[in-house]
PDB file of N, CA, C and O in Angstrom:
ATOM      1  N   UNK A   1     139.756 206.041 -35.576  1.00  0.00           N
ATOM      2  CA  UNK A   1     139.164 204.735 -35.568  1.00  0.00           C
ATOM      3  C   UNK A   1     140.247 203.660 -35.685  1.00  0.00           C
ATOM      4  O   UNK A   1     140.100 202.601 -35.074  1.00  0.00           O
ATOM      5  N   UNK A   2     141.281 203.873 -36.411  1.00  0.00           N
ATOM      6  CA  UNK A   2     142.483 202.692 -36.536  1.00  0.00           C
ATOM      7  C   UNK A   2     143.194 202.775 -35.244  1.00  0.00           C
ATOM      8  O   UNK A   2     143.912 201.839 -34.892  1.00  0.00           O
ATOM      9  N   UNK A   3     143.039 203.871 -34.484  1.00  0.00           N
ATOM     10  CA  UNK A   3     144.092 204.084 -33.431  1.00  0.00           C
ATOM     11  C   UNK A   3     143.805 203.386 -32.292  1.00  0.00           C
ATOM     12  O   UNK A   3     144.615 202.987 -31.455  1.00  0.00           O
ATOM     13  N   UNK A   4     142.251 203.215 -32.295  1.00  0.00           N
ATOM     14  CA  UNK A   4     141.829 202.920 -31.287  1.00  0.00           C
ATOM     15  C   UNK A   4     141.372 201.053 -31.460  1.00  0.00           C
ATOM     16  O   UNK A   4     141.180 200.233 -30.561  1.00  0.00           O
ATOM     17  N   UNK A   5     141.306 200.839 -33.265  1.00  0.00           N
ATOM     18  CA  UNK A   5     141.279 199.338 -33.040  1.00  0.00           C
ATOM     19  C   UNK A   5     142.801 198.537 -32.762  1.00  0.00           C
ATOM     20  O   UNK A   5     143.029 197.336 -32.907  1.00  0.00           O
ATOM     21  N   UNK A   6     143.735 199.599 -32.325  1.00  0.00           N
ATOM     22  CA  UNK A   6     144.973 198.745 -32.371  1.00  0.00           C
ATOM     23  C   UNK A   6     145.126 198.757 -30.846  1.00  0.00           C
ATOM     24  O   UNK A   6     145.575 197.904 -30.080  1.00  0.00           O
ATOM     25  N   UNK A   7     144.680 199.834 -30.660  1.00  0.00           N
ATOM     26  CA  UNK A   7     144.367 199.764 -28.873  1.00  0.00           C
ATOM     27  C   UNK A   7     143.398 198.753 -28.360  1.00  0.00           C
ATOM     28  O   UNK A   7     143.591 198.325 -27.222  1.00  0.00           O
ATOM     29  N   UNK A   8     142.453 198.345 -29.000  1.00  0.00           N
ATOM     30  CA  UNK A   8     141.905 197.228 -28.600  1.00  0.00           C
ATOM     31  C   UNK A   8     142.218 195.946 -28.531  1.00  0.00           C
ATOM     32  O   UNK A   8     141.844 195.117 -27.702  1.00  0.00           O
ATOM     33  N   UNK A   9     143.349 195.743 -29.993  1.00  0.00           N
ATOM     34  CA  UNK A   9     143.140 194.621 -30.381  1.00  0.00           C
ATOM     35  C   UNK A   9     144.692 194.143 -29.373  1.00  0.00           C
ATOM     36  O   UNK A   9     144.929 192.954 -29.159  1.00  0.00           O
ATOM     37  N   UNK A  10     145.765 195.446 -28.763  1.00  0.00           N
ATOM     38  CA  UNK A  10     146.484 194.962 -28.280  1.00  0.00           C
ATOM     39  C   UNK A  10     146.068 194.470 -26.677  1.00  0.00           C
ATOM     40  O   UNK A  10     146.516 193.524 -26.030  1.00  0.00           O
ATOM     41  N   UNK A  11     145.073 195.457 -26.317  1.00  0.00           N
ATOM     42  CA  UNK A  11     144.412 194.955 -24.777  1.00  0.00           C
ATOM     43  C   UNK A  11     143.761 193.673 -24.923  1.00  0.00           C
ATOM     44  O   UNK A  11     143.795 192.845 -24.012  1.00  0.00           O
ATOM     45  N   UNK A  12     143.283 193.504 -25.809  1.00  0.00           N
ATOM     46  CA  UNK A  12     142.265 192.510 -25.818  1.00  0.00           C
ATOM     47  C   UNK A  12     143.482 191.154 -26.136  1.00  0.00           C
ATOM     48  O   UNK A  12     142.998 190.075 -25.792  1.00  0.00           O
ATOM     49  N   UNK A  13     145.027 191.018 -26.751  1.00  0.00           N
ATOM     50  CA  UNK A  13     145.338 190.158 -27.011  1.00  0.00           C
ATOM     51  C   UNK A  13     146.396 189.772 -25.196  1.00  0.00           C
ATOM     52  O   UNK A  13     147.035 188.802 -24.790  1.00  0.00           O
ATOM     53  N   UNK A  14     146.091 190.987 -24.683  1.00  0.00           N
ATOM     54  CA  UNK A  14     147.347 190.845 -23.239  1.00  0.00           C
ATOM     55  C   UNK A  14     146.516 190.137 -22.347  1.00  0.00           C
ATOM     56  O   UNK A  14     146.945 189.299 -21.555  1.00  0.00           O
ATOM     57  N   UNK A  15     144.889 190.582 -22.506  1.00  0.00           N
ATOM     58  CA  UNK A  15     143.811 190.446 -21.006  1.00  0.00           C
ATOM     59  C   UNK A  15     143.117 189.218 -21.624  1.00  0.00           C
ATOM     60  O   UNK A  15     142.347 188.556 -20.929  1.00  0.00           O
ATOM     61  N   UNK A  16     143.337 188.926 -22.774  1.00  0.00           N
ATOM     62  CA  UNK A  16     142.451 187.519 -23.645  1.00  0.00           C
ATOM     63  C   UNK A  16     141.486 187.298 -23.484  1.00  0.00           C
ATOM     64  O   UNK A  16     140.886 186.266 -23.185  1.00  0.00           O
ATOM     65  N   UNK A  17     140.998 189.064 -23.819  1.00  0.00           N
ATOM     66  CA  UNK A  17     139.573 188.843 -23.833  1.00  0.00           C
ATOM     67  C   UNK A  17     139.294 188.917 -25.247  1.00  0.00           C
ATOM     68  O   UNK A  17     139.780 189.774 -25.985  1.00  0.00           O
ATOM     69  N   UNK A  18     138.287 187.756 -25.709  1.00  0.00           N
ATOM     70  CA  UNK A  18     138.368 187.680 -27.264  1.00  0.00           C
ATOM     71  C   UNK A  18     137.615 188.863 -28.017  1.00  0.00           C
ATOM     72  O   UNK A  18     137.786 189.323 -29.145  1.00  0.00           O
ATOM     73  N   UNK A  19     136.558 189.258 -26.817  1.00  0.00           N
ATOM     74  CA  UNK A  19     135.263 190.488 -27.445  1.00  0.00           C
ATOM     75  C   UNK A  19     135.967 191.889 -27.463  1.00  0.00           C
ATOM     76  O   UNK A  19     135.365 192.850 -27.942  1.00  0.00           O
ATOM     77  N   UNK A  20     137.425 192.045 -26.870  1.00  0.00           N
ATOM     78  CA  UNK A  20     138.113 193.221 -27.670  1.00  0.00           C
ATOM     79  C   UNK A  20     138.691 193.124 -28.447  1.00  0.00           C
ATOM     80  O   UNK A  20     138.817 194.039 -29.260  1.00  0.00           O
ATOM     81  N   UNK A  21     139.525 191.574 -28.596  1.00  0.00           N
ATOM     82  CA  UNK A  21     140.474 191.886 -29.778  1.00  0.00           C
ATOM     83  C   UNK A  21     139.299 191.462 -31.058  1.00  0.00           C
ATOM     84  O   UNK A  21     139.794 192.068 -32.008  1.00  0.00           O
ATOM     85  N   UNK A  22     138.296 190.910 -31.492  1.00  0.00           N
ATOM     86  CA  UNK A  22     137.283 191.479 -32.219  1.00  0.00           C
ATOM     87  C   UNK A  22     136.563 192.450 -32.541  1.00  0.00           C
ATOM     88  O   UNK A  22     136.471 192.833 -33.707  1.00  0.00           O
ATOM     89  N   UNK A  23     136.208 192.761 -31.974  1.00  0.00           N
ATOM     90  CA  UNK A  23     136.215 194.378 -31.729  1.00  0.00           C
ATOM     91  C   UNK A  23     137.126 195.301 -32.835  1.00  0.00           C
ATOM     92  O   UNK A  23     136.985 195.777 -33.961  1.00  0.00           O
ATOM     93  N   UNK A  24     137.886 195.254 -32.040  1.00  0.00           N
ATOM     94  CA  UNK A  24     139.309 195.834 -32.464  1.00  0.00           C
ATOM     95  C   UNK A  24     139.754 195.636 -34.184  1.00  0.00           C
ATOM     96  O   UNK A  24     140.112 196.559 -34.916  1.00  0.00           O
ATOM     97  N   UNK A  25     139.637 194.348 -34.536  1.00  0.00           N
ATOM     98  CA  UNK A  25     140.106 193.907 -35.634  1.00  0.00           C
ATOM     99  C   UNK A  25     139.090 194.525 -37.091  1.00  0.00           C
ATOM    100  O   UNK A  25     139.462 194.832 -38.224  1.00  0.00           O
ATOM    101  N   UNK A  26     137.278 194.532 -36.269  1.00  0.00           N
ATOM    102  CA  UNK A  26     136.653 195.327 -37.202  1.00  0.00           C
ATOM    103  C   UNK A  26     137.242 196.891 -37.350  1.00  0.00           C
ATOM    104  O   UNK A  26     137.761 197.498 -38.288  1.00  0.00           O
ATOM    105  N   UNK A  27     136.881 197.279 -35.854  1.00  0.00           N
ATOM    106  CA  UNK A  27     137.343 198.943 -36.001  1.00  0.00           C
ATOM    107  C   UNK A  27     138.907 199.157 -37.133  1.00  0.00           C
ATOM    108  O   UNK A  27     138.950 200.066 -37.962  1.00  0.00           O
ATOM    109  N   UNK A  28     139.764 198.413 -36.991  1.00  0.00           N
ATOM    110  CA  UNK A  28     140.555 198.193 -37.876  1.00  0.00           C
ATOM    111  C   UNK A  28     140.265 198.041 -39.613  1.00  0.00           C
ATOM    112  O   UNK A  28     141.035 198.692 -40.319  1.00  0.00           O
ATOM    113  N   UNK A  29     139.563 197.498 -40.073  1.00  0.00           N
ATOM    114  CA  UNK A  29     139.205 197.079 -40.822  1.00  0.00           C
ATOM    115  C   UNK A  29     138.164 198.121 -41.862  1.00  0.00           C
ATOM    116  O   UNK A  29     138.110 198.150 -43.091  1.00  0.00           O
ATOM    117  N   UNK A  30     137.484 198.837 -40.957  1.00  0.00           N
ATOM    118  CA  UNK A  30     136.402 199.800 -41.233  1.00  0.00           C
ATOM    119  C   UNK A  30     137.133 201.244 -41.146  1.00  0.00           C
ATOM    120  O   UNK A  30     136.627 202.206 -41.724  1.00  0.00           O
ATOM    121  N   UNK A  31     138.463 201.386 -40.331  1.00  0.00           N
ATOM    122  CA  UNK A  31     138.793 202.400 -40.765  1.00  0.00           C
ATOM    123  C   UNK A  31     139.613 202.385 -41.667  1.00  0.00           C
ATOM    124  O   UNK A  31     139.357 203.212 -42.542  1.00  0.00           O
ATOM    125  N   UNK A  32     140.681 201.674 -41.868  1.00  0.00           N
ATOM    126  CA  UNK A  32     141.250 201.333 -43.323  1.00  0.00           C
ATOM    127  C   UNK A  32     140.381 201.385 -44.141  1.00  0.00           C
ATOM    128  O   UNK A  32     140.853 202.103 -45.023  1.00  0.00           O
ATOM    129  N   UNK A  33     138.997 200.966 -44.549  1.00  0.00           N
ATOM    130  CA  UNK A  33     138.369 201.050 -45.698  1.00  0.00           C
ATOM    131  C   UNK A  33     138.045 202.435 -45.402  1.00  0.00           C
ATOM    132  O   UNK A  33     137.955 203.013 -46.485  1.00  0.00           O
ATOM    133  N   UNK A  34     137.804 203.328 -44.332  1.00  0.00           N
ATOM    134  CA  UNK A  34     137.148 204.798 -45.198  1.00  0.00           C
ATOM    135  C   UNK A  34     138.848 205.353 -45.234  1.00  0.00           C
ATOM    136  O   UNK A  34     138.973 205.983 -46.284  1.00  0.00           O
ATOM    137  N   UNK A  35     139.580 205.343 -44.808  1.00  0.00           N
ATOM    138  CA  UNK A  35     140.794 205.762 -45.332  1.00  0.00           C
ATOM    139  C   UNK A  35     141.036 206.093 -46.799  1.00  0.00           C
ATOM    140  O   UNK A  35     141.127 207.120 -47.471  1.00  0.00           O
ATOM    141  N   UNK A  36     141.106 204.664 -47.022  1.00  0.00           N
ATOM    142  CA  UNK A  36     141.260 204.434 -48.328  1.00  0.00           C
ATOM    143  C   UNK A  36     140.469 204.743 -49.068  1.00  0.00           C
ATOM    144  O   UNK A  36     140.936 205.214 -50.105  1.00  0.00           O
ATOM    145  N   UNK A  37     139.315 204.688 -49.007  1.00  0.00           N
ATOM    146  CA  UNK A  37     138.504 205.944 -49.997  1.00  0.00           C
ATOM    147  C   UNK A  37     138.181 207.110 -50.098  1.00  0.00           C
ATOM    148  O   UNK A  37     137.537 207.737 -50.939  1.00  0.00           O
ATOM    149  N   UNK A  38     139.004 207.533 -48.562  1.00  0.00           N
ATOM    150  CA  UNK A  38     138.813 209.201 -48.635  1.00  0.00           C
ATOM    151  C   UNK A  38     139.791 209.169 -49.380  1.00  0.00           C
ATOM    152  O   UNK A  38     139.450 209.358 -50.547  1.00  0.00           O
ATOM    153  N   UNK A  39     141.225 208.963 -49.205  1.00  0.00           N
ATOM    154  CA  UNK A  39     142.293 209.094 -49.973  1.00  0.00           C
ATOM    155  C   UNK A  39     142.183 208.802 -51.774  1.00  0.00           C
ATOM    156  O   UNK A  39     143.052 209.115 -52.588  1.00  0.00           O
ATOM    157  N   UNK A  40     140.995 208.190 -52.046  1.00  0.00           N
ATOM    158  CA  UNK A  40     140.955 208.316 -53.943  1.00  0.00           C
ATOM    159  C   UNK A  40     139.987 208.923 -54.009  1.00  0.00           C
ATOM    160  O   UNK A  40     139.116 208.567 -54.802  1.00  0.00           O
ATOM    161  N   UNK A  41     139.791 210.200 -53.084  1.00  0.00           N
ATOM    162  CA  UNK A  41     138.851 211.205 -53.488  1.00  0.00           C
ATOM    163  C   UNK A  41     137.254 210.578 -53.119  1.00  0.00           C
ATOM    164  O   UNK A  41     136.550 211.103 -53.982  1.00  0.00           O
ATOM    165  N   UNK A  42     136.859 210.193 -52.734  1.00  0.00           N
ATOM    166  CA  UNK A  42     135.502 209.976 -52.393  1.00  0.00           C
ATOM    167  C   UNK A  42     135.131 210.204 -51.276  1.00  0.00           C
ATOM    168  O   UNK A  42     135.489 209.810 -50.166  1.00  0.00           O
ATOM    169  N   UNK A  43     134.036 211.181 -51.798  1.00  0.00           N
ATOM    170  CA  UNK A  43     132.983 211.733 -50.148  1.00  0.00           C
ATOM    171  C   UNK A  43     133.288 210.624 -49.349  1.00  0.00           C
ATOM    172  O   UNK A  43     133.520 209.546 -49.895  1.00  0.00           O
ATOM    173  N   UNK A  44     133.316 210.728 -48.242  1.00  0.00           N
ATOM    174  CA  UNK A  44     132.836 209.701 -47.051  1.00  0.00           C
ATOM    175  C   UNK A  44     132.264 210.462 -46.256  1.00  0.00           C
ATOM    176  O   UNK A  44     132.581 211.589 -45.876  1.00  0.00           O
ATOM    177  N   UNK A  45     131.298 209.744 -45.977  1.00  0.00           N
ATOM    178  CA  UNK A  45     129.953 210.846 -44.858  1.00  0.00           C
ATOM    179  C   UNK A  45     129.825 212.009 -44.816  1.00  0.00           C
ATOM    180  O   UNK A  45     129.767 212.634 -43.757  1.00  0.00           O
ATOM    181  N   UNK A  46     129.736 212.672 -46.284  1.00  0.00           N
ATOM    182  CA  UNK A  46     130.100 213.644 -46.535  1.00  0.00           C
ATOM    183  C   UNK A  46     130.905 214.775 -46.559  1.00  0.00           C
ATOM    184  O   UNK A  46     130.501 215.936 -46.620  1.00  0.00           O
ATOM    185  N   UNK A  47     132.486 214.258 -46.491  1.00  0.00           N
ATOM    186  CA  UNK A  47     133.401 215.091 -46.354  1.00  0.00           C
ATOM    187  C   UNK A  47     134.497 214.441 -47.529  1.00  0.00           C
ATOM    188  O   UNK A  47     134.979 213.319 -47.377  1.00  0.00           O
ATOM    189  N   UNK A  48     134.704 215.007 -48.304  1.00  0.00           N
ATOM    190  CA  UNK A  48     136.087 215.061 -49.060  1.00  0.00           C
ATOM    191  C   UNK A  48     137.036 214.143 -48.994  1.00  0.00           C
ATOM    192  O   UNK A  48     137.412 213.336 -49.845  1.00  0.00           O
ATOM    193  N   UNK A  49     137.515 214.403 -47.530  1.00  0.00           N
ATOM    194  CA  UNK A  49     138.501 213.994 -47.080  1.00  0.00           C
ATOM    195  C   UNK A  49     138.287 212.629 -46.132  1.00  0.00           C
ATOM    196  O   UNK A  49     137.310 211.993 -46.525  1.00  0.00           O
ATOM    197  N   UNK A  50     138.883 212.090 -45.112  1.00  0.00           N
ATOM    198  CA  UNK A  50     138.552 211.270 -44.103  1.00  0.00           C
ATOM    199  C   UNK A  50     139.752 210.962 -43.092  1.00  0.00           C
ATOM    200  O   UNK A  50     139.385 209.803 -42.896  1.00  0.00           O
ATOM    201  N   UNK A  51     140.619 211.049 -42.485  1.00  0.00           N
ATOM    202  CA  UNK A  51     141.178 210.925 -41.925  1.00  0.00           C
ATOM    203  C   UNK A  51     141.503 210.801 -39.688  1.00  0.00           C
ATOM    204  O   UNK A  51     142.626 210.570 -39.239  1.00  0.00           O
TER     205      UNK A  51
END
């Protein structure tokens, strides 16, 4: 999910289209947060882990 909001957010900043690099900046945003709570141990969608 981070890999792909950085892939967005860089297409979306070359082609200026604003509805990817938004896009992008959530998918960013939402995968950093389950990151980060798989990483202090908390289920995320039911798995342990999250990555």
């Amino acid at each position: 999910m981070i890999a792909l909001g950085v892939i967005l957010v860089i297409v979306g900043f070359l082609t200026g289209v604003s509805i990817l690099w938004t896009i992008g900046i959530i998918l960013l945003v939402v995968g950093a947060a389950l990151w980060l709570m798989g990483s202090m141990g908390h289920a995320v969608a039911g798995r342990r882990h999250y990555w």
